[in-house]
N, C-alpha and C positions, 0 to 999 in steps of 0.2 A: 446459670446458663440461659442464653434467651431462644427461650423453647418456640416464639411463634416464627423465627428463622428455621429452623431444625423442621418444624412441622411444614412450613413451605418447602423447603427442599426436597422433603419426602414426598410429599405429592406432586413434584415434579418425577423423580425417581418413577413413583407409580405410573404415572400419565403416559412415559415414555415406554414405560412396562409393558403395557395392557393395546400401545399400537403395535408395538413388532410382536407381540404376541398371538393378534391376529391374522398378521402378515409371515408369520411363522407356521402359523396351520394350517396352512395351504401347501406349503415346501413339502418338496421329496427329500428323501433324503440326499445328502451331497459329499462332497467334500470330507478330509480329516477335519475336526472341531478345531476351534482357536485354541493353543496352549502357548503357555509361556508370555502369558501377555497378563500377570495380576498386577493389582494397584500397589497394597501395601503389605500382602503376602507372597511369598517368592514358591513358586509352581518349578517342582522338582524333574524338570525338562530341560538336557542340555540342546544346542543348537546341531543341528544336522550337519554331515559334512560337508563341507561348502558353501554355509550356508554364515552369512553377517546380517545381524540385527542390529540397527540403531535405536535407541529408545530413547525418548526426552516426556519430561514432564515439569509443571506446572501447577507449585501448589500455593497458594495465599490460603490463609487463616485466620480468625477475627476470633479473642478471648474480651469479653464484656465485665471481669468479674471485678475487676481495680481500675475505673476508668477504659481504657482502650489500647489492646496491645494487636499489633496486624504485624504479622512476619508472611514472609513469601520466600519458597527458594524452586531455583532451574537449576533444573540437572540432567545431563545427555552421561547416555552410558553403552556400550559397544560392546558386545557381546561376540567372540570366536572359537570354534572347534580347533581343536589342538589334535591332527591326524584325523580326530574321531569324534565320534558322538560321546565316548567315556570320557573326553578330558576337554574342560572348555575355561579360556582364559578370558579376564572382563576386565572393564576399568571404567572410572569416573573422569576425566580428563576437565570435564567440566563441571563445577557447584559453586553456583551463586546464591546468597543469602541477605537478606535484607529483612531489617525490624524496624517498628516505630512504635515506642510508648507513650502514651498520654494517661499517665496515673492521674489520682485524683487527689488535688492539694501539692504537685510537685512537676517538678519541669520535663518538660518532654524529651525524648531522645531518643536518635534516630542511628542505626548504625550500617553497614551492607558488604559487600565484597566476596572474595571466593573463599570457597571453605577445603575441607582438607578432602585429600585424593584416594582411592581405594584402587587397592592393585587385588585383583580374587582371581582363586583357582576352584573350580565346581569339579567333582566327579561323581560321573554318572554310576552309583553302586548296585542298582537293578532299574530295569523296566517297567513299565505297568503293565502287567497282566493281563490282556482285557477278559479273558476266559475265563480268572481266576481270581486270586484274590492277592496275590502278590503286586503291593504297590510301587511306582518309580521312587525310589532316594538318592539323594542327589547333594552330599555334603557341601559344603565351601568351607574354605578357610581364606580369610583378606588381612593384607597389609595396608593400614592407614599409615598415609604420608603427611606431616602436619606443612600443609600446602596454607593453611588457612591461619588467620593473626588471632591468636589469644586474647589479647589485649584488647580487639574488640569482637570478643566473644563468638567468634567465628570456628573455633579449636582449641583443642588444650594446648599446642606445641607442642607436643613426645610423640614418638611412631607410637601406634595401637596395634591390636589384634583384634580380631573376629574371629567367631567360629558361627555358621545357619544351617540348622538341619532341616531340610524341604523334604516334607514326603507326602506322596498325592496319589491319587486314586481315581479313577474315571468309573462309575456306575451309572449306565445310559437311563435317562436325560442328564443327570449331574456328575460334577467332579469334586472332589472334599479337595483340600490340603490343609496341610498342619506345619507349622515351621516351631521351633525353639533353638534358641541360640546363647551369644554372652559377648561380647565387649571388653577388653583390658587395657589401662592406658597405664605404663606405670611412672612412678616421679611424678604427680602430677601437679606443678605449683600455679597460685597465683596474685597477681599481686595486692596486696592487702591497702585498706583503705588510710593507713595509718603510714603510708610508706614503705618499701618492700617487699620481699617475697614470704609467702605463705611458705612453712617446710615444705620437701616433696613430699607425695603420699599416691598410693598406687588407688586406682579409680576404676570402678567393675560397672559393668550395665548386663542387664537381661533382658531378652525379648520370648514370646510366649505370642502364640496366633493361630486362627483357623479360620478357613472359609470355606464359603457352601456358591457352587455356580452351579445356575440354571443352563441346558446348554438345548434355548430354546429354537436354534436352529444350528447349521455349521456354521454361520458369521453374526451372531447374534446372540450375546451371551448377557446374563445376568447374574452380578456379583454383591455375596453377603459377607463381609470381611469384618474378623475382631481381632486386633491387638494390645498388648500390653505391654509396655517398656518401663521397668525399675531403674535408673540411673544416679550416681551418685557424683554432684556437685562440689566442687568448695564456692561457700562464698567469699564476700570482701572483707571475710573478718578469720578467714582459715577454715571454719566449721564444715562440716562436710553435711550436704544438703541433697537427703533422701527425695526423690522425685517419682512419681508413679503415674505414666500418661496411659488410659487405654481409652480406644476412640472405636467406635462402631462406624463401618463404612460401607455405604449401600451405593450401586454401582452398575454400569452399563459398558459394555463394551463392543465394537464390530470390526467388520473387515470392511473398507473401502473398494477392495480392491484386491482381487485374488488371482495371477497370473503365474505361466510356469517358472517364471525367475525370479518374478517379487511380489510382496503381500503389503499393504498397507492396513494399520490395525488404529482404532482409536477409539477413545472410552473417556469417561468421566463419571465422577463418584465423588460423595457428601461425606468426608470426613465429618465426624457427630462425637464430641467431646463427653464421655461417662463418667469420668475422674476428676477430682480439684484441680489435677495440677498440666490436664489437656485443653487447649483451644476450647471454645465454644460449635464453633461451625468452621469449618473449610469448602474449600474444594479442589478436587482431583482432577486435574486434564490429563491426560496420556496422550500418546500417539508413536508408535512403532514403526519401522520399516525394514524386512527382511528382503535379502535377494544375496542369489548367488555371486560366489566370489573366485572361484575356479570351478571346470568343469571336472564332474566325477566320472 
């Protein structure tokens, strides 16, 4: 891993830390706090009635450990209440993906395009408590659409399943949450380096998460996020190829822009590679946009 990137990053984290922190101590209290706005953990908050979120983000990523691999993908995702706050429908409509490898001793390759579609249903199975100790949960269950080409490594090609359990908790200054979830793709072939198809074989993934936000004013928040993703590959030879990425991600988030019909939210964060088989360094843009969509 090349730690003296990872330790620059951080001390920018920190620097941007210790000004709003300042600028925070001075603030009255205001406003409900930012939610529903994490990087890489999903905060167990469906959207309000009336209320549409747009979200896009912006990640590039640089792995140093065989030469030089940099992937980047954009992704916009739309988030809507369904009658209510209990039932909220989402979707990917857009994921772009792009990689470049420069291994050492072998020829480079570049590959990019749209990747596969997620259709999600969220329901909101309790509130957060603020008086108490009962936290928001907020299942999802999603349909992947294999939108995205197999063949350059963009998707498997078979519809998948999801399942993400978000449950969160606001304890003033901070909010925890915790996700765990799973992934199913099944038949999943590919084709082999020898000509052909690989047999089908059904393909699991698990994900495993928790962060810690500072919530060091109501639009100025700061985000400790750790995940962990088991995934199982076939390669070019049929084998099936265990995978384990967990990445520490340190993070900042605010509000631009806080009005009665629409909020604008943005944030960025240092995805930090802890695993063989995660990135070295990244990084996270975000940026949000809520506003009403009918009157309630």
């Amino acid at each position: 891993m090349n730690h003296p990137r990872a330790f620059q990053a951080l001390l920018t984290i920190v620097a941007m830390a210790v000004v709003a922190i300042v600028s925070a101590q001075a603030q009255e209290e205001g406003p409900q706090h930012i939610s529903d706005n994490s990087f890489l953990i999903e905060e167990a908050y469906n959207q309000e009635p009336g209320v549409v979120q747009h979200i896009f983000t912006w990640v590039p990523t640089w792995d140093f450990g065989d030469g030089e691999l940099r992937e980047f993908t954009f992704q916009y995702v739309m988030e809507l209440p369904v009658g209510s706050q209990t039932h909220q429908f989402s979707f990917t409509p857009i994921v772009f993906e792009h990689f470049s490898d420069d291994p050492d001793g072998a020829p480079r390759e570049e590959e990019g395009g749209w990747g596969d579609t997620f259709l999600n249903y969220r329901y909101q199975l309790t509130m957060d408590d603020e008086c108490g100790w009962t936290p928001a949960i907020a299942p999802r269950i999603s349909l992947i659409l294999p939108t995205g080409d197999e063949d350059r490594g963009l998707g498997t090609g078979e519809v998948g399943y999801q399942f993400n359990l978000p449950i969160s908790k606001q304890l003033e200054p901070f909010a925890f949450h915790f996700n765990a979830g799973t992934t199913f793709f099944p038949d999943v072939s590919v084709e082999l380096a020898g000509g052909g198809d690989s047999p089908g074989r059904d393909s699991n993934g698990y994900n495993l998460g928790a962060s810690a936000i500072w919530l060091a004013s109501y639009d100025v928040n700061f985000l400790l996020e750790f995940v962990s993703f088991w995934d199982e590959e076939l390669d070019d030879l049929g084998n099936v190829d265990d995978t384990t990425t967990v990445l520490l991600n340190p993070g900042v988030r605010g509000a631009l822009y806080t009005g009665e019909e629409v909020q604008w939210v943005v944030g960025a964060g240092v995805p930090i590679g802890v695993s063989e088989d995660a990135p070295d360094i990244g990084l996270f843009l975000y940026m949000s946009v809520e506003h009403n969509f009918r009157n309630m």
